[in-house]
Each structure stands twice: as C-alpha cells, then as structure tokens.
Backbone as a chain_set.jsonl record, in Angstrom:
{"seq": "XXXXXXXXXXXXXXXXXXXXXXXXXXXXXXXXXXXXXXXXXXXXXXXXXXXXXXXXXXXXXXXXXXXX", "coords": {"N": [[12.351, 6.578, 19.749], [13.104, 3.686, 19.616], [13.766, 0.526, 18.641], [13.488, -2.24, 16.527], [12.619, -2.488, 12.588], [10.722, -3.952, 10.409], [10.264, -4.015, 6.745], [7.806, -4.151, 4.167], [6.695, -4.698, 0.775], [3.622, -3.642, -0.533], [1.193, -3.956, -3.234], [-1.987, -2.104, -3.691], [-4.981, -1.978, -5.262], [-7.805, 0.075, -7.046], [-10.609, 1.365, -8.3], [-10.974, 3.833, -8.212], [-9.0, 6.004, -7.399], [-5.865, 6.691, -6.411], [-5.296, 7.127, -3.987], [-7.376, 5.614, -3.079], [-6.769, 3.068, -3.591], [-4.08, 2.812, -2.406], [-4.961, 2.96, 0.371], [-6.311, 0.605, 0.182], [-4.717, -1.187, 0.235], [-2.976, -0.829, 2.42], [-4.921, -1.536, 4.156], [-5.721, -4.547, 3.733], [-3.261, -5.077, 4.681], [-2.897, -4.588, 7.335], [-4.544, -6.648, 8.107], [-2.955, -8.99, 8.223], [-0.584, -7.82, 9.551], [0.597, -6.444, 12.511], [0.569, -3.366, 14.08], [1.595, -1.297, 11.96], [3.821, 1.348, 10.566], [4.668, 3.035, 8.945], [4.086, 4.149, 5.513], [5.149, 4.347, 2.779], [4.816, 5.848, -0.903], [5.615, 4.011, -3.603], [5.397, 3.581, -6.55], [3.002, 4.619, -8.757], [0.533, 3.611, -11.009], [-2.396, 2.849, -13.838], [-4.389, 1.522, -15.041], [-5.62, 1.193, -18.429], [-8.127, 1.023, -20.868], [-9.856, 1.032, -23.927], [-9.203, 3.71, -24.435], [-10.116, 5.162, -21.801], [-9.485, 5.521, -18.268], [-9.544, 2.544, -16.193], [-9.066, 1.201, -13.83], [-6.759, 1.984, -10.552], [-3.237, 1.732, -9.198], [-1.203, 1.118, -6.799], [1.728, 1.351, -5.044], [3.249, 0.358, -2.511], [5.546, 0.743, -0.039], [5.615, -0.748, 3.529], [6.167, -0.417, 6.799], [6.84, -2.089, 9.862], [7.003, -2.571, 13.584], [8.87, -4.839, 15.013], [8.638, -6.997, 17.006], [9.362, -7.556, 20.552]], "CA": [[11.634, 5.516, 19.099], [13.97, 2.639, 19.557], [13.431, -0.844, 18.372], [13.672, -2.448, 14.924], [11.134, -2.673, 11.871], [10.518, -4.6, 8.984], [9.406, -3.268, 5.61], [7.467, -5.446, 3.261], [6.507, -3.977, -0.375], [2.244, -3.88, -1.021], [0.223, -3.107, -3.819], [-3.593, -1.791, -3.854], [-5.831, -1.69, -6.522], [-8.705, 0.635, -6.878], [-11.422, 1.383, -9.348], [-11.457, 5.489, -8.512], [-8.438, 6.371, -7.145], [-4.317, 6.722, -6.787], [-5.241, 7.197, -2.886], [-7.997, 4.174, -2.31], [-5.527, 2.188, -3.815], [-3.034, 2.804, -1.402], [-5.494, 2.747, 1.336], [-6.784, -1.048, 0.211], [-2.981, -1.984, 0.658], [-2.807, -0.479, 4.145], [-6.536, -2.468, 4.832], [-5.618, -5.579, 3.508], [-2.072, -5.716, 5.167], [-3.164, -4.615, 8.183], [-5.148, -7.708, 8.905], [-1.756, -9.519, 8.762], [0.667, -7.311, 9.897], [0.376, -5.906, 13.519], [1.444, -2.357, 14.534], [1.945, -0.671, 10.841], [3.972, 2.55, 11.492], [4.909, 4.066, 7.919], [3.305, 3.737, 4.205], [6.167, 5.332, 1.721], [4.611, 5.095, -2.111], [6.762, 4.035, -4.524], [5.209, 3.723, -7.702], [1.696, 4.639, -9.173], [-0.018, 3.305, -12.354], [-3.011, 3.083, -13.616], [-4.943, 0.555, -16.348], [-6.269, 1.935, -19.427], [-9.034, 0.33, -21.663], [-10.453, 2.044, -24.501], [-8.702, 5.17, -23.925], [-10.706, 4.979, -20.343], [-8.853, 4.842, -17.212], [-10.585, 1.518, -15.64], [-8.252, 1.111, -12.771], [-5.542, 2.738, -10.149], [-2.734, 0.902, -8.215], [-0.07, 2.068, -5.825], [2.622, 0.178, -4.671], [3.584, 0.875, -0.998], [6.82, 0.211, 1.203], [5.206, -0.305, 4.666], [6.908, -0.924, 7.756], [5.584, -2.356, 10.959], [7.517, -2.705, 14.7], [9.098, -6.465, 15.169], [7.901, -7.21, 18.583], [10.588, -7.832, 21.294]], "C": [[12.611, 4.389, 18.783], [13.435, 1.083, 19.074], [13.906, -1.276, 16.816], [12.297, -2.491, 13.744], [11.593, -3.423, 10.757], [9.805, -3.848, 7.92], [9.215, -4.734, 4.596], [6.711, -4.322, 2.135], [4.848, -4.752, -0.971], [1.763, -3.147, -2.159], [-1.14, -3.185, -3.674], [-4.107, -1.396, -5.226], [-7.098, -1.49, -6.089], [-9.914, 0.86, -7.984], [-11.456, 3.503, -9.908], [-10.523, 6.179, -7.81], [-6.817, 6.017, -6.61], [-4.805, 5.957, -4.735], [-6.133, 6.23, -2.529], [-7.241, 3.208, -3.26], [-4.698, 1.306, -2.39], [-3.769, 2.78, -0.004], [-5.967, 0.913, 1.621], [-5.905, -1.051, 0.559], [-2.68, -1.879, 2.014], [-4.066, -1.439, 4.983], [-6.0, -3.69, 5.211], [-4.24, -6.153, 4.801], [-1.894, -5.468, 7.148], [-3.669, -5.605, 9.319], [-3.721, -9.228, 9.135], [-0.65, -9.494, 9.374], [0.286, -6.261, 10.939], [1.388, -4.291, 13.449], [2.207, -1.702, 13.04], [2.323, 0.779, 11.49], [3.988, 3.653, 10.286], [4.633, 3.637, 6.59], [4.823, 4.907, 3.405], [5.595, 4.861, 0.499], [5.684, 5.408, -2.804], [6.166, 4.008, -6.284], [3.741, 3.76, -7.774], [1.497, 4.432, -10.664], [-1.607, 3.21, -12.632], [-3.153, 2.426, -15.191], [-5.877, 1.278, -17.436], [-7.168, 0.939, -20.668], [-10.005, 1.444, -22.883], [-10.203, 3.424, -24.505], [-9.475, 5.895, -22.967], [-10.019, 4.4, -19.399], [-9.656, 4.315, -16.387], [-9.895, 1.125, -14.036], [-6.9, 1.819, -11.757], [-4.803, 1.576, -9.644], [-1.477, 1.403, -7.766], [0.468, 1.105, -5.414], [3.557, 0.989, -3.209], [5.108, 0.356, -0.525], [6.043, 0.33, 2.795], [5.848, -1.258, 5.71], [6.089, -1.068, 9.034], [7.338, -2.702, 12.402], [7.564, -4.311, 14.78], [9.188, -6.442, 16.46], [9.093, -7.989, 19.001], [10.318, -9.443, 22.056]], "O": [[12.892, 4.214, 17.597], [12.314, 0.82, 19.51], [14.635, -0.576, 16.114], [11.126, -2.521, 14.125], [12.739, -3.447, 10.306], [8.843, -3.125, 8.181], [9.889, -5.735, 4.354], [6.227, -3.265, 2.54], [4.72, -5.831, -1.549], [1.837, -1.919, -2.201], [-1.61, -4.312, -3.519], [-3.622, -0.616, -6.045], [-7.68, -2.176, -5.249], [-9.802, -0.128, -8.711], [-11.699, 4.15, -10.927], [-11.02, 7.223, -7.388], [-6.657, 4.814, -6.405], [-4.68, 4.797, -4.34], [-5.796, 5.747, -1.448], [-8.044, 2.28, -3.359], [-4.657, 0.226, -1.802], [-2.98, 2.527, 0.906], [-5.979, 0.232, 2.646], [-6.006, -0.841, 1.768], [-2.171, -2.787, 2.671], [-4.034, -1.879, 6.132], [-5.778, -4.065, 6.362], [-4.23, -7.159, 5.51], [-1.099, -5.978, 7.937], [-3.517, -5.637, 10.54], [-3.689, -10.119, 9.983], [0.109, -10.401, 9.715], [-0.279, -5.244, 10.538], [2.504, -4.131, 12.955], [3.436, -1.639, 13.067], [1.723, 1.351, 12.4], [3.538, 4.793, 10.401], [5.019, 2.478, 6.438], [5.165, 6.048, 3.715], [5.628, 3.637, 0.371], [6.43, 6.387, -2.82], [6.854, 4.601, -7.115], [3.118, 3.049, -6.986], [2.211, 5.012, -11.481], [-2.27, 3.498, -11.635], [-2.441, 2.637, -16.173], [-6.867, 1.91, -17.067], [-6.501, 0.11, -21.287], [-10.668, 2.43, -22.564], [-11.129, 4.231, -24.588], [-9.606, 7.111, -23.108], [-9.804, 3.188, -19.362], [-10.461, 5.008, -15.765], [-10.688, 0.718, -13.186], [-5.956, 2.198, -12.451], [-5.384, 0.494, -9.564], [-0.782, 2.119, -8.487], [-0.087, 0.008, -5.344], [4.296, 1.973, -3.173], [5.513, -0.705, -1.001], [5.891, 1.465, 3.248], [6.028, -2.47, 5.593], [5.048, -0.472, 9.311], [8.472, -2.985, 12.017], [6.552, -5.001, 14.65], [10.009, -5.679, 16.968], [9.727, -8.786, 18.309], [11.195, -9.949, 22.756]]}, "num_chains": 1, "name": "protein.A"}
C-alpha cells in the first residue's frame, strides 16, 4: 500500500449516539474528501442538560490517499 495520505481532524455530532456521531463526520467529510481510508477516534464527549444527556460528539483523525 504505497503512496502518501493526509489526515485532517473531524468532529460529528449526534442526538443518540457516540457511534452516529462519528459516522456524521465520516458522511459529511466524505462529500469533500475523496478516497477516505482510516477513521482513528480521538476523543468522545457528550452534552448534558438537566442532568439529561441531549447530545454525543466524537472527534475523528481521518485520513484519505493524496492522488498522484
């Protein structure tokens, strides 16, 4: 698997989960960033209101193939 890659650092935000979080982030960045090869998470949090968790969000490292 030779070539080079770039990594660029996404977050997703979800309403019901750690993992559609991190899936919006892969959606979203997808439509800008060709040829995604690897998602590494780096940090998870998660918004609290009323002592009700109202939100998730995941923060990705994802790397994509820099075209020759």
């Amino acid at each position: 698997m030779e070539g080079a890659y770039k990594v660029i650092e996404v977050i997703g935000s979800s309403e019901s989960s750690w993992e559609a979080a991190a899936q919006n982030a892969v959606s979203a960045a997808s439509k800008t960033f060709q040829d995604l090869r690897i998602a590494e998470v780096k940090e998870m949090d998660m918004k609290i209101e009323g002592g009700t968790i109202v939100g998730y969000r995941t923060k990705l490292k994802l790397s994509f193939k820099i075209k020759e």
